[in-house]
C-alpha positions as YAML, in Angstrom:
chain: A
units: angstrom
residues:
- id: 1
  name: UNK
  ca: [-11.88, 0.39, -66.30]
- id: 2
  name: UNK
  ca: [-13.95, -2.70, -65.48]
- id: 3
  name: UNK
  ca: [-11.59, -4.17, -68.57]
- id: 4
  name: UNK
  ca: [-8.40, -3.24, -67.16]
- id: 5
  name: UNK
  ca: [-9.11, -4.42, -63.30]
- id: 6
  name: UNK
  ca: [-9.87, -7.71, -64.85]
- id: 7
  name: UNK
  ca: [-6.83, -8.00, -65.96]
- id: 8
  name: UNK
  ca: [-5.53, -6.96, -62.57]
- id: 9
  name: UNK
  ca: [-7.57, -9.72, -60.78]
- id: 10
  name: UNK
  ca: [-6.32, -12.51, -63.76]
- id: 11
  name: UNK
  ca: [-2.69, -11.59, -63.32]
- id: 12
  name: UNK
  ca: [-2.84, -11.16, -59.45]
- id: 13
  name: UNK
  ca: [-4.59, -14.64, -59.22]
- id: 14
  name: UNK
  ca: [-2.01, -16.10, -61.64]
- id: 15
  name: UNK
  ca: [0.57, -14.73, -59.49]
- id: 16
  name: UNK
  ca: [-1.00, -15.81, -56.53]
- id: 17
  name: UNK
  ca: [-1.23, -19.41, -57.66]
- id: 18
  name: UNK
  ca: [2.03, -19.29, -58.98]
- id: 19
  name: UNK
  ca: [3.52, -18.84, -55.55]
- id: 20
  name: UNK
  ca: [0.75, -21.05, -54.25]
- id: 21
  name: UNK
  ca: [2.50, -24.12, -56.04]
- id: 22
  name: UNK
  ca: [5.62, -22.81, -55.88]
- id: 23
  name: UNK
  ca: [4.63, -22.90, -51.95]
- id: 24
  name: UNK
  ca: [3.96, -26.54, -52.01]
- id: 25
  name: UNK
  ca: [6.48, -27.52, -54.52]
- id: 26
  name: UNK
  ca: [9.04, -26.45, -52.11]
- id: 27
  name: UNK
  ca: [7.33, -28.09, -49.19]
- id: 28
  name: UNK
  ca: [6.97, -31.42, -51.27]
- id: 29
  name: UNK
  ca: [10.98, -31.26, -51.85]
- id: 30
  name: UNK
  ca: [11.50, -29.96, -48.29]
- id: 31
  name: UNK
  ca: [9.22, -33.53, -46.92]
- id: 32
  name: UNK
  ca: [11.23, -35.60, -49.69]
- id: 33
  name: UNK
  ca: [14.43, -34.16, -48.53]
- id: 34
  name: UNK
  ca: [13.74, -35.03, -44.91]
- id: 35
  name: UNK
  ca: [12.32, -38.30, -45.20]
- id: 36
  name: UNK
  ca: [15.41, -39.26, -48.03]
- id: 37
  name: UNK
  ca: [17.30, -41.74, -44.68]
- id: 38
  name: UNK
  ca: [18.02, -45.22, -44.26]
- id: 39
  name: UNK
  ca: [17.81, -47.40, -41.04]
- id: 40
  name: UNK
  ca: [21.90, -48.52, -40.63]
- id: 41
  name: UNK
  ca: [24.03, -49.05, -37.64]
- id: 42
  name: UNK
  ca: [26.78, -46.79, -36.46]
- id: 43
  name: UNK
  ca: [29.70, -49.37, -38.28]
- id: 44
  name: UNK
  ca: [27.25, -48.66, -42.09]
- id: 45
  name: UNK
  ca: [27.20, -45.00, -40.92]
- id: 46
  name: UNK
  ca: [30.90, -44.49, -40.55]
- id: 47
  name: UNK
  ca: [31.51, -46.52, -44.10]
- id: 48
  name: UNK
  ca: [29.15, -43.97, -45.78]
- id: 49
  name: UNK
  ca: [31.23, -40.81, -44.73]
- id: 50
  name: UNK
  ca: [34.47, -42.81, -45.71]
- id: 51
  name: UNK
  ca: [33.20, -43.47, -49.44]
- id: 52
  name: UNK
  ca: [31.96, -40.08, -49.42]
- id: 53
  name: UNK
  ca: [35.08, -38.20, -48.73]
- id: 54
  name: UNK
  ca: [36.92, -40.83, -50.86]
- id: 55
  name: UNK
  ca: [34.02, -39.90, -53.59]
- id: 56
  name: UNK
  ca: [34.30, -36.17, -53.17]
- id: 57
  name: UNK
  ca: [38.25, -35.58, -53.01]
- id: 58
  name: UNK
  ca: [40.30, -37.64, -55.41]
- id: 59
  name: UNK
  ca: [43.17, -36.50, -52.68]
- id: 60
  name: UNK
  ca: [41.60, -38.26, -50.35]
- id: 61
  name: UNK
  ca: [43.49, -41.92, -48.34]
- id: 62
  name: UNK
  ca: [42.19, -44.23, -46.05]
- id: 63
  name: UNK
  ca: [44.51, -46.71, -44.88]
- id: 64
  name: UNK
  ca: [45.39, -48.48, -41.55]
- id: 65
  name: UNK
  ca: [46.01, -52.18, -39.78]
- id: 66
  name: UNK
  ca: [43.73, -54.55, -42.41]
- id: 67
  name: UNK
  ca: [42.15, -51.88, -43.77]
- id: 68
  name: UNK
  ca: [42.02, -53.01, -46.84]
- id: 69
  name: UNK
  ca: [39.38, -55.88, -46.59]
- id: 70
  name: UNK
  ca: [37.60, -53.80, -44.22]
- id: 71
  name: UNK
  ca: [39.20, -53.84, -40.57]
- id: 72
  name: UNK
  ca: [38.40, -56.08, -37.72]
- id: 73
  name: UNK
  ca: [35.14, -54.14, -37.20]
- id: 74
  name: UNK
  ca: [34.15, -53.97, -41.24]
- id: 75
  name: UNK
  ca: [34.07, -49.98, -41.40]
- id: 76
  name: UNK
  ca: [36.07, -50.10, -44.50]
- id: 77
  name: UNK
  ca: [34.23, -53.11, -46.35]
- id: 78
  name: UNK
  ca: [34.16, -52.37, -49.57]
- id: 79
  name: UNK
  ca: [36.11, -49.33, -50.43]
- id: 80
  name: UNK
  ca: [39.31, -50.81, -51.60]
- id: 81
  name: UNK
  ca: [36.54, -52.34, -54.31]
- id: 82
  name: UNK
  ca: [35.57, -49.00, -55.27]
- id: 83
  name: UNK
  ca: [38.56, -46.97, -55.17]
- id: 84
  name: UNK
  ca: [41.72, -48.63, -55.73]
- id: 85
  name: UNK
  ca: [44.56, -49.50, -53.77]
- id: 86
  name: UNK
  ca: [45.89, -46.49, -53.92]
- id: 87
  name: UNK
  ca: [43.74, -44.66, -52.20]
- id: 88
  name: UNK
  ca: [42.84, -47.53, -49.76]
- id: 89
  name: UNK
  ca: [45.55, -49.66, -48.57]
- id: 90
  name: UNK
  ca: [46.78, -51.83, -45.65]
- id: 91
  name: UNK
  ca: [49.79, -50.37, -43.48]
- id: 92
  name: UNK
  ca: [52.50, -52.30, -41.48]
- id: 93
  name: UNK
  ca: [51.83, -53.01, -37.88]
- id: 94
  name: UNK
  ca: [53.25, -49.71, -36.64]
- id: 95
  name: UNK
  ca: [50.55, -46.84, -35.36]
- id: 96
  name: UNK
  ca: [53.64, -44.27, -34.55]
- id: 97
  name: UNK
  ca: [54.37, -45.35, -38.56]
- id: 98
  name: UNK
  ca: [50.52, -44.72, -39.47]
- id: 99
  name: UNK
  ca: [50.01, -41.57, -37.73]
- id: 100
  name: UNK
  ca: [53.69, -40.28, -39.13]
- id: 101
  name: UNK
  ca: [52.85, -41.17, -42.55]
- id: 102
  name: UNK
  ca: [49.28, -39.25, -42.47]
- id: 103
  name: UNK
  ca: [51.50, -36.21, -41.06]
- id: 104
  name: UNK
  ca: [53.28, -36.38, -44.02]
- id: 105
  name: UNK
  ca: [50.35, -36.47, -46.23]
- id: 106
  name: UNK
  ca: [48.00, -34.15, -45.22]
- id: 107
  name: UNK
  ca: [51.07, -31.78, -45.37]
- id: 108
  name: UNK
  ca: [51.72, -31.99, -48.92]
- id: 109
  name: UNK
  ca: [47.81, -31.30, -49.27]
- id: 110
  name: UNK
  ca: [46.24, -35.03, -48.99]
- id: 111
  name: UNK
  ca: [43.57, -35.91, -47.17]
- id: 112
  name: UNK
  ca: [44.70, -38.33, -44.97]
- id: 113
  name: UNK
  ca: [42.32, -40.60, -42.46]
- id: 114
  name: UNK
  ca: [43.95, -42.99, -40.62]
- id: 115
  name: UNK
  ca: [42.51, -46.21, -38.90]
- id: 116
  name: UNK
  ca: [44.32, -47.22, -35.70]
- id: 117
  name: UNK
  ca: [42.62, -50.62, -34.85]
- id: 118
  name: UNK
  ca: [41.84, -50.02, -31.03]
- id: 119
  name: UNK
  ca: [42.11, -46.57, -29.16]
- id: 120
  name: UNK
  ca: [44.03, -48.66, -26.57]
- id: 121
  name: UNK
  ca: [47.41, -48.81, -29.49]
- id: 122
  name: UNK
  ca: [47.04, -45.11, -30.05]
- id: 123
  name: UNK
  ca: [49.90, -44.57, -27.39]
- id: 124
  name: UNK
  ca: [52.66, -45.24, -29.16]
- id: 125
  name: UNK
  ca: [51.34, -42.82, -31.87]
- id: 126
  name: UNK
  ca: [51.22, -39.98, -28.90]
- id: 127
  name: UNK
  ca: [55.14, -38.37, -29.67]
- id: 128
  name: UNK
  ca: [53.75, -38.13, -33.51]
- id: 129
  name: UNK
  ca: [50.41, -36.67, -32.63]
- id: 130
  name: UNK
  ca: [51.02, -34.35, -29.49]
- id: 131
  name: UNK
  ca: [54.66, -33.29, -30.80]
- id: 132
  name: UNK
  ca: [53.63, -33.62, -34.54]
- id: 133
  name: UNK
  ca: [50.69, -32.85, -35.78]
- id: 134
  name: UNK
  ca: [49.28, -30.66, -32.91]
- id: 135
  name: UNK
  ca: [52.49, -28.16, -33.35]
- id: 136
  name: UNK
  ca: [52.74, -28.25, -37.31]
- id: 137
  name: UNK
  ca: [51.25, -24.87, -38.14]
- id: 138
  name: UNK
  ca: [52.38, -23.29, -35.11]
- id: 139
  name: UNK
  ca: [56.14, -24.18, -35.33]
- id: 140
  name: UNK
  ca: [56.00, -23.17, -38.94]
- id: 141
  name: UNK
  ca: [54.32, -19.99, -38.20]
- id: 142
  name: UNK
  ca: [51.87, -21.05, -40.61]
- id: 143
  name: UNK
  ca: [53.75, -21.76, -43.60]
- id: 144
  name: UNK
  ca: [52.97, -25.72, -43.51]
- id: 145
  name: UNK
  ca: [49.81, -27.45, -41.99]
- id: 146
  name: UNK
  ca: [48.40, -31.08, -41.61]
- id: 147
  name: UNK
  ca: [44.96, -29.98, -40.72]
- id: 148
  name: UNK
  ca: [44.13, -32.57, -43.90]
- id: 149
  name: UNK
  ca: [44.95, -35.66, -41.23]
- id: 150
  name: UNK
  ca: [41.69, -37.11, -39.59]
- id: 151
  name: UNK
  ca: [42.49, -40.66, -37.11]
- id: 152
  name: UNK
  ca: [39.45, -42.55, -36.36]
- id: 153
  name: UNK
  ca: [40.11, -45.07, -33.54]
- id: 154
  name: UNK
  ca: [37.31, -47.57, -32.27]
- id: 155
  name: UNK
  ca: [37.58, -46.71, -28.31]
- id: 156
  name: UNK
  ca: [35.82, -47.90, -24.92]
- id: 157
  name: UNK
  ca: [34.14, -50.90, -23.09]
- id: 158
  name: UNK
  ca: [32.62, -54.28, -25.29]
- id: 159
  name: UNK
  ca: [31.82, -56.41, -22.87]
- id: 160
  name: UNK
  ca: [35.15, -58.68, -23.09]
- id: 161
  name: UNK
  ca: [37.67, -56.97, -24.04]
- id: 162
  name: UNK
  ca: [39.66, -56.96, -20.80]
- id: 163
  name: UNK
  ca: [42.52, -54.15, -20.29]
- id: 164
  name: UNK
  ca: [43.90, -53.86, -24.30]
- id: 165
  name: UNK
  ca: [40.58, -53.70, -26.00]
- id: 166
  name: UNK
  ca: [38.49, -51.10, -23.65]
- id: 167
  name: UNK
  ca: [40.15, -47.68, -22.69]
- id: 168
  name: UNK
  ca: [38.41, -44.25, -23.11]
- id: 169
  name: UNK
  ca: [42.01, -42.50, -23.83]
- id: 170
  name: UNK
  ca: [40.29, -38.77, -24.54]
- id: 171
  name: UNK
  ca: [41.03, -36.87, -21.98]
- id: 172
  name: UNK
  ca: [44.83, -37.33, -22.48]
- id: 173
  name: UNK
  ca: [44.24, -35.48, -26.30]
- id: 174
  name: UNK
  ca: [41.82, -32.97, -24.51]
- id: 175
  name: UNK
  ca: [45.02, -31.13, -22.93]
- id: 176
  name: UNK
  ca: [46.84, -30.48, -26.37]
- id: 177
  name: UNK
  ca: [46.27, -27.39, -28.01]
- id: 178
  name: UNK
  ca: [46.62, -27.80, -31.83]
- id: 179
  name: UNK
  ca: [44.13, -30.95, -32.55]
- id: 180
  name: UNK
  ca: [40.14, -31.48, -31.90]
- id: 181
  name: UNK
  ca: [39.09, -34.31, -30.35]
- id: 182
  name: UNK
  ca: [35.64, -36.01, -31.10]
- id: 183
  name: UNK
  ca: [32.99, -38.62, -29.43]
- id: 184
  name: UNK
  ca: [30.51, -39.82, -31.87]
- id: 185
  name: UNK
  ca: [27.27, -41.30, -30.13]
- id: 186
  name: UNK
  ca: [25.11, -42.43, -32.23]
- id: 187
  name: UNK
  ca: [24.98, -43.77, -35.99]
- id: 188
  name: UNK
  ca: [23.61, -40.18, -37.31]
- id: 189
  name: UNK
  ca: [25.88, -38.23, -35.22]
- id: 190
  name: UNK
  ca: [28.65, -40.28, -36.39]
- id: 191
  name: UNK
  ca: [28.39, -39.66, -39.83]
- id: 192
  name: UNK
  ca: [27.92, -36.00, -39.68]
- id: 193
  name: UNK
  ca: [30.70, -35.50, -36.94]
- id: 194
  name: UNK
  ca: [33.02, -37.89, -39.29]
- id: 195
  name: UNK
  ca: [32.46, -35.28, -42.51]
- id: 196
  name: UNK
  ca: [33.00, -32.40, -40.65]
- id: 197
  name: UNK
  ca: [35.86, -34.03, -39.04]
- id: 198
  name: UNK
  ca: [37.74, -35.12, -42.49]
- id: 199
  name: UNK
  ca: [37.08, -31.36, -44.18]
- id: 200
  name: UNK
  ca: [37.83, -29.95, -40.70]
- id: 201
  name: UNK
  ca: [41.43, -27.32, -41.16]
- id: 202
  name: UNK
  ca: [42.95, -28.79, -37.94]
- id: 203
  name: UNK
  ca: [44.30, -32.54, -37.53]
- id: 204
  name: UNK
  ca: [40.99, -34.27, -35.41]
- id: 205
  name: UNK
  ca: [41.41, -37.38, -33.43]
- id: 206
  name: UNK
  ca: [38.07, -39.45, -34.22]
- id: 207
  name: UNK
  ca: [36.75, -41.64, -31.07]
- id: 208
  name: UNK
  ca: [34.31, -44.38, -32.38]
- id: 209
  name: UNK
  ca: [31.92, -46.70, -29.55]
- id: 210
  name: UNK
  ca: [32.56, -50.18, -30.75]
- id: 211
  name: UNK
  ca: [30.48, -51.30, -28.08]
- id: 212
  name: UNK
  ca: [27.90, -49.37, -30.67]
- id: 213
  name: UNK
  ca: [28.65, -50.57, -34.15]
- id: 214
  name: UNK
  ca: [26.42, -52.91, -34.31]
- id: 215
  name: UNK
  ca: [23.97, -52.10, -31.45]
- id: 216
  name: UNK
  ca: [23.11, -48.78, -32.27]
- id: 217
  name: UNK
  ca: [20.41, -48.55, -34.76]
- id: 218
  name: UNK
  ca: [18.87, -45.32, -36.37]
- id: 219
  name: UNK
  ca: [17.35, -43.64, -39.19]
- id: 220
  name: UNK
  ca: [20.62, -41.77, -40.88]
- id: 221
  name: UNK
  ca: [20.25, -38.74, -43.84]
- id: 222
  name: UNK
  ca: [21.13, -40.54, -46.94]
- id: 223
  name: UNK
  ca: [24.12, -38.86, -48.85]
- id: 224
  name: UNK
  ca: [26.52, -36.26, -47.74]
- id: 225
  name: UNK
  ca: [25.44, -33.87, -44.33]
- id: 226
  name: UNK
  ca: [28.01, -32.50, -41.57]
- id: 227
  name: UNK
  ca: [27.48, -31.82, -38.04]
- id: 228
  name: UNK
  ca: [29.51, -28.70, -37.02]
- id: 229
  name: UNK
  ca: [32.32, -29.43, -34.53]
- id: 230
  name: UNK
  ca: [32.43, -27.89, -30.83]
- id: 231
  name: UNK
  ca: [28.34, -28.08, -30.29]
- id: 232
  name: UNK
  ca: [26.95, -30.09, -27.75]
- id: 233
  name: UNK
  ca: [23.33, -31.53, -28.60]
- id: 234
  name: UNK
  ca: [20.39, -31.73, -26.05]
- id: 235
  name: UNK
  ca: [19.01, -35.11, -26.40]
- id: 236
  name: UNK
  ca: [16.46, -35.19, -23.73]
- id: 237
  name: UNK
  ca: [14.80, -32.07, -21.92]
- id: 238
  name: UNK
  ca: [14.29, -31.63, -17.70]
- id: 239
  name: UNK
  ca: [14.57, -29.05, -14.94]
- id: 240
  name: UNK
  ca: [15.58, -31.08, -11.76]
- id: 241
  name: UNK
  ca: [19.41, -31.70, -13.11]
- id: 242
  name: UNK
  ca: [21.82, -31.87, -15.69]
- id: 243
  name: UNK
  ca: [23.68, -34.91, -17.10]
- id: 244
  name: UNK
  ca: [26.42, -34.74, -19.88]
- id: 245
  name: UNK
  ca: [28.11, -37.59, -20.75]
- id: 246
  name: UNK
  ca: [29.51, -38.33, -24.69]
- id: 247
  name: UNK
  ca: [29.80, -41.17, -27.10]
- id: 248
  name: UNK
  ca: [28.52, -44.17, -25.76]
- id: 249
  name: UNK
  ca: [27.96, -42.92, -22.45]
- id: 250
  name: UNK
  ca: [25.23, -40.83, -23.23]
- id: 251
  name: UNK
  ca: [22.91, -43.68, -23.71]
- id: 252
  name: UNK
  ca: [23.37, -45.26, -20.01]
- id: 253
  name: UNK
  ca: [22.46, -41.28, -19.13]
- id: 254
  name: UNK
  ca: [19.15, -41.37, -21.10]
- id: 255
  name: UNK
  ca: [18.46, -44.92, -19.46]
- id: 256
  name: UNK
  ca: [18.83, -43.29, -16.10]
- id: 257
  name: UNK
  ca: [16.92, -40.17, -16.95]
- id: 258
  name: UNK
  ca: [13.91, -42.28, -18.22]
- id: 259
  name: UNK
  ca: [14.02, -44.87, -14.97]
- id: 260
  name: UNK
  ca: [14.31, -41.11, -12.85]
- id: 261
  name: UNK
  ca: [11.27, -39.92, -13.98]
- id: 262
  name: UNK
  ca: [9.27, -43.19, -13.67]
- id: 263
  name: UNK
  ca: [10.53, -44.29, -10.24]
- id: 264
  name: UNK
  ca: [11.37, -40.89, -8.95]
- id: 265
  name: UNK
  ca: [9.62, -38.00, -11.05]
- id: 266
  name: UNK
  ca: [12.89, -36.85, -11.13]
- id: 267
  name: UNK
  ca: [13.32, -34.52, -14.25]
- id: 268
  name: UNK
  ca: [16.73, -34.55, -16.08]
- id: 269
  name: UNK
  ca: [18.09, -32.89, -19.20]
- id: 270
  name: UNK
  ca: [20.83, -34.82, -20.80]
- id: 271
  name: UNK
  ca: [23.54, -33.24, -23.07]
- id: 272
  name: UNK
  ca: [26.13, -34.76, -25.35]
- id: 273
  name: UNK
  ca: [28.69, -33.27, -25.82]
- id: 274
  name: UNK
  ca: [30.11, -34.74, -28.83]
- id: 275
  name: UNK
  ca: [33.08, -33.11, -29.33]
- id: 276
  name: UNK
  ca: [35.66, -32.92, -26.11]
- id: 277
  name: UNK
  ca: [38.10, -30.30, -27.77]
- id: 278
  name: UNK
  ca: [36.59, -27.56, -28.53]
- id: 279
  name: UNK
  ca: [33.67, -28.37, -26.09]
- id: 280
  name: UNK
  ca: [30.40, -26.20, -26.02]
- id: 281
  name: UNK
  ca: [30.63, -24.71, -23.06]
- id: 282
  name: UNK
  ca: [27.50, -22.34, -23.71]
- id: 283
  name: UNK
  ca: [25.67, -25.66, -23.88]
- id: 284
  name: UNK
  ca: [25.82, -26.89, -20.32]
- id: 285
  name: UNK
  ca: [26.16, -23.50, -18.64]
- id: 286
  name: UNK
  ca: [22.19, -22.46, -19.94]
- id: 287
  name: UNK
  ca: [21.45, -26.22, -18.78]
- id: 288
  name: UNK
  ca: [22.70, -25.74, -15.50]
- id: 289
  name: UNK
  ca: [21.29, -22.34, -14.91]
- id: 290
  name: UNK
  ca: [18.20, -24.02, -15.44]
- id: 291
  name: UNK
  ca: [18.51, -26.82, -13.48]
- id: 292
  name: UNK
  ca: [20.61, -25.96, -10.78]
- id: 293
  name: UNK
  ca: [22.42, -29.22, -11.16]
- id: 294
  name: UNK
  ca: [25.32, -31.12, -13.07]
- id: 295
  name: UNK
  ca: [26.26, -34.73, -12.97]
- id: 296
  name: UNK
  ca: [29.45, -35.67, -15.71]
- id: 297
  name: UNK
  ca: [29.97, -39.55, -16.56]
- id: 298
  name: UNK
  ca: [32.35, -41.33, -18.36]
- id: 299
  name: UNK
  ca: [33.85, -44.55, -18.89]
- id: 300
  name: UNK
  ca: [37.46, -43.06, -18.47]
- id: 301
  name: UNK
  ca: [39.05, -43.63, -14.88]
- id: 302
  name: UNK
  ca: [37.79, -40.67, -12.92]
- id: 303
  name: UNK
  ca: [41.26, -38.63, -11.80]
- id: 304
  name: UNK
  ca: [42.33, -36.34, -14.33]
- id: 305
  name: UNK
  ca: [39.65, -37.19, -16.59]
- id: 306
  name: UNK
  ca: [37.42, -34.58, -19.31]
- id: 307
  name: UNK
  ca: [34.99, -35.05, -16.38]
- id: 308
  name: UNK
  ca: [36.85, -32.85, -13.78]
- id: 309
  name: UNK
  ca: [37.03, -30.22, -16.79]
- id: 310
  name: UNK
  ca: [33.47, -30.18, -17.01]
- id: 311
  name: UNK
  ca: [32.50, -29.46, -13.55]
- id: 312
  name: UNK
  ca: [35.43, -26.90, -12.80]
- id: 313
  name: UNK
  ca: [34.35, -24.49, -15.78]
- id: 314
  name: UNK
  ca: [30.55, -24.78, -14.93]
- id: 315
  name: UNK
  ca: [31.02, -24.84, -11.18]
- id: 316
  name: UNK
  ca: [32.96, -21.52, -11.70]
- id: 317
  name: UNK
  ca: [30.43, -20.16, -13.89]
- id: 318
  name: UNK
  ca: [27.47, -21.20, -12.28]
- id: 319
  name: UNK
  ca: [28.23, -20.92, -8.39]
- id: 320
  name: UNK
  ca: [25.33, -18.90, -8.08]
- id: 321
  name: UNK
  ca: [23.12, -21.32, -9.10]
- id: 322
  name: UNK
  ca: [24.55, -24.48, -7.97]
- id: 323
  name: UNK
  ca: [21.98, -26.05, -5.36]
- id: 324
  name: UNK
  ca: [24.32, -29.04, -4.81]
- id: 325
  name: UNK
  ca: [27.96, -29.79, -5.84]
- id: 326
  name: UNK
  ca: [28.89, -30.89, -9.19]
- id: 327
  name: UNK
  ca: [29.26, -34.50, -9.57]
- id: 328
  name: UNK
  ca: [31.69, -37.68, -11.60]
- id: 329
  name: UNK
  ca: [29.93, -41.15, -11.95]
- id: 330
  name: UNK
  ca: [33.10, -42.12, -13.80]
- id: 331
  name: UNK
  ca: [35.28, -45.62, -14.41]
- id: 332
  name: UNK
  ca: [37.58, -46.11, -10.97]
- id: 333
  name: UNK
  ca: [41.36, -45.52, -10.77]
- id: 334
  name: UNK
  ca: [42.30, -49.20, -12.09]
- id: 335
  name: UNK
  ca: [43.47, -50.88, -15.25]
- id: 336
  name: UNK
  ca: [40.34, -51.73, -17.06]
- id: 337
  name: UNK
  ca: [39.24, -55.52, -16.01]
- id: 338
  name: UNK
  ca: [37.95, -58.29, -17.86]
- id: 339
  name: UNK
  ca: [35.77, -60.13, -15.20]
- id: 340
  name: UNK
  ca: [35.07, -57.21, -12.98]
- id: 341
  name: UNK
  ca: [33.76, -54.67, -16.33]
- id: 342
  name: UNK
  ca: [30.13, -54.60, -14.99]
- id: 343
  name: UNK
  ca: [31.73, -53.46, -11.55]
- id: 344
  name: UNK
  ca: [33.85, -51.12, -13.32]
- id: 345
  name: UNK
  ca: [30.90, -49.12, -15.53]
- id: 346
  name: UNK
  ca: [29.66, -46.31, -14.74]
- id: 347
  name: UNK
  ca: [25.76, -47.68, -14.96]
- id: 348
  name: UNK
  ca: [22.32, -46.77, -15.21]
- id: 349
  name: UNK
  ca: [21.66, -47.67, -11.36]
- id: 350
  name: UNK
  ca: [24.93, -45.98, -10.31]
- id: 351
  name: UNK
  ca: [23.95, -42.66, -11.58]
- id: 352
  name: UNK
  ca: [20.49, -42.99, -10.99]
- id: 353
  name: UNK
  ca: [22.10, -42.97, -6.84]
- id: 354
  name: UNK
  ca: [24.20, -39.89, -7.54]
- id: 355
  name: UNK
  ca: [21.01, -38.30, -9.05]
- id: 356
  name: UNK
  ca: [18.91, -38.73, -6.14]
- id: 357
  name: UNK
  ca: [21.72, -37.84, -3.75]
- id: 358
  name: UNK
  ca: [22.51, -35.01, -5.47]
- id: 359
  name: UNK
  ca: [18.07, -33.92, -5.29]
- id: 360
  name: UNK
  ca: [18.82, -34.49, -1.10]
- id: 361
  name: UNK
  ca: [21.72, -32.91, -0.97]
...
């Protein structure tokens, strides 16, 4: 007896050690896993979801105005070097010829990402991707598709770039049904968002901050990750209000929250959105219920745009709640100017005001 429950206790503490350092094994890989990032910018983070689509799926094209030696903003450097020039390639200065030709090739099964230079030439792409792309499965009653075609186009304000080089176009792309439309904000998000745009079945229009490329700075997973499409992220916790703003916008929000609570103890939860179409509306309804609250900002002229969308949907599902009415610190109802940008921005200071008017209200 005293024999056999020897035995008993050797196995049982072999066994028990066994899952002991099987225990911390995993933990070790779990810590190595998580701490495997690198400290890029949001231009180094798009290039590393480019090579790794281009690296994954041999059916896979990036190509574009100067694409080829790496664009006027150097998120293609280097691939051409890597994979060929058939799989990386310069286009002619046409976007209605760019978009058209990714069309084609994501519906003979390609992956197709196209570059258009500056969000502010996607317009005369619009017949090819509202008419196009958008309808392709639906007119075909789902014989054909292009949901292979991804188009990545470096949008919004950079300081100087006057009324070409500056426009927020999303909210005209938010009212087509077909297409996803998506608002990177940050080098990490960007990334992940960009993956999960590329393998995404529907054609995604990809809005990049250029404002960011270089200024925004953060530790990124190494390797391939994705960040699933249509969920908003809470980047900073409160209970007074909510703010949701998305791509480069969301940092002027968390400026404001942080100067609210230091000059104001004002407490504000700020939400990004990320992706415009489909948007996570679940997201900012349990924010608002909390808060009682909602301020929307965006760089985008304020009439007609993804703004109004927001505060409609929550306004109507959250009447109950609302202490004060919903409100748009947006761009005004002008072209975009050159000298008058810092007028023009919807700032730090200027939401900070809506904020507090919105506590007194």
């Amino acid at each position: 007896m005293i024999s056999r429950c020897s035995r008993g206790l050797s196995e049982l503490s072999r066994h028990s050690c066994s899952l002991i350092l099987r225990g911390l094994s995993t933990a070790a890989a779990a810590s190595s896993e998580k701490s495997e990032t690198s400290r890029i910018n949001l231009c180094t983070a798009v290039n590393e979801a480019l090579a790794i689509a281009l690296e994954n799926n041999r059916k896979a094209l990036v190509f574009g105005e100067d694409v080829s030696f790496g664009g006027v903003f150097r998120c293609t450097a280097g691939l051409l070097q890597r994979f060929g020039k058939e799989r990386v390639f310069n286009t002619p200065l046409s976007e209605q010829g760019i978009v058209g030709f990714g069309i084609g090739a994501a519906s003979l099964g390609c992956t197709a990402i196209a570059e258009i230079q500056f969000a502010d030439y996607i317009y005369p792409a619009f017949d090819q991707i509202v008419n196009e792309a958008s309808k392709y499965r639906y007119r075909s009653g789902g014989e054909f598709n292009c949901g292979g075609l991804t188009v990545r186009a470096p949008y919004g304000a950079v300081g100087h770039g006057g009324h070409y080089h500056s426009q927020s176009p999303e909210g005209f792309f938010t009212h087509v049904p077909g297409i996803k439309v998506v608002m990177a904000g940050g080098p990490a998000d960007a990334k992940g968002l960009l993956l999960s745009a590329i393998q995404d079945p529907d054609p995604v229009i990809f809005f990049e901050p250029k404002m960011m490329y270089r200024t925004a700075v953060e530790e990124v997973p190494k390797g391939k990750y994705t960040i699933p499409l249509g969920k908003a992220k809470v980047k900073r916790e409160g209970t007074d209000i909510t703010l949701v703003g998305w791509g480069q916008q969301v940092a002027v929000l968390e400026k404001a929250a942080a100067l609210c609570l230091e000059r104001h103890d004002i407490s504000c939860e700020v939400i990004d959105l990320r992706t415009l179409l489909p948007w996570d509306v679940a997201a900012v309804e349990v924010s608002v219920n909390k808060t009682g609250r909602l301020l929307v900002s965006h760089e985008a002229p304020i009439t007609s745009g993804f703004g109004a969308e927001v505060t409609a949907t929550i306004t109507k599902r959250c009447f109950a709640r609302l202490e004060s009415p919903p409100l748009r610190i947006c761009g005004y109802d002008t072209p975009f100017p050159l000298v008058y940008e810092p007028v023009y921005m919807p700032t730090a200071q200027k939401i900070i005001d809506a904020v507090e008017h919105s506590l007194q209200y």
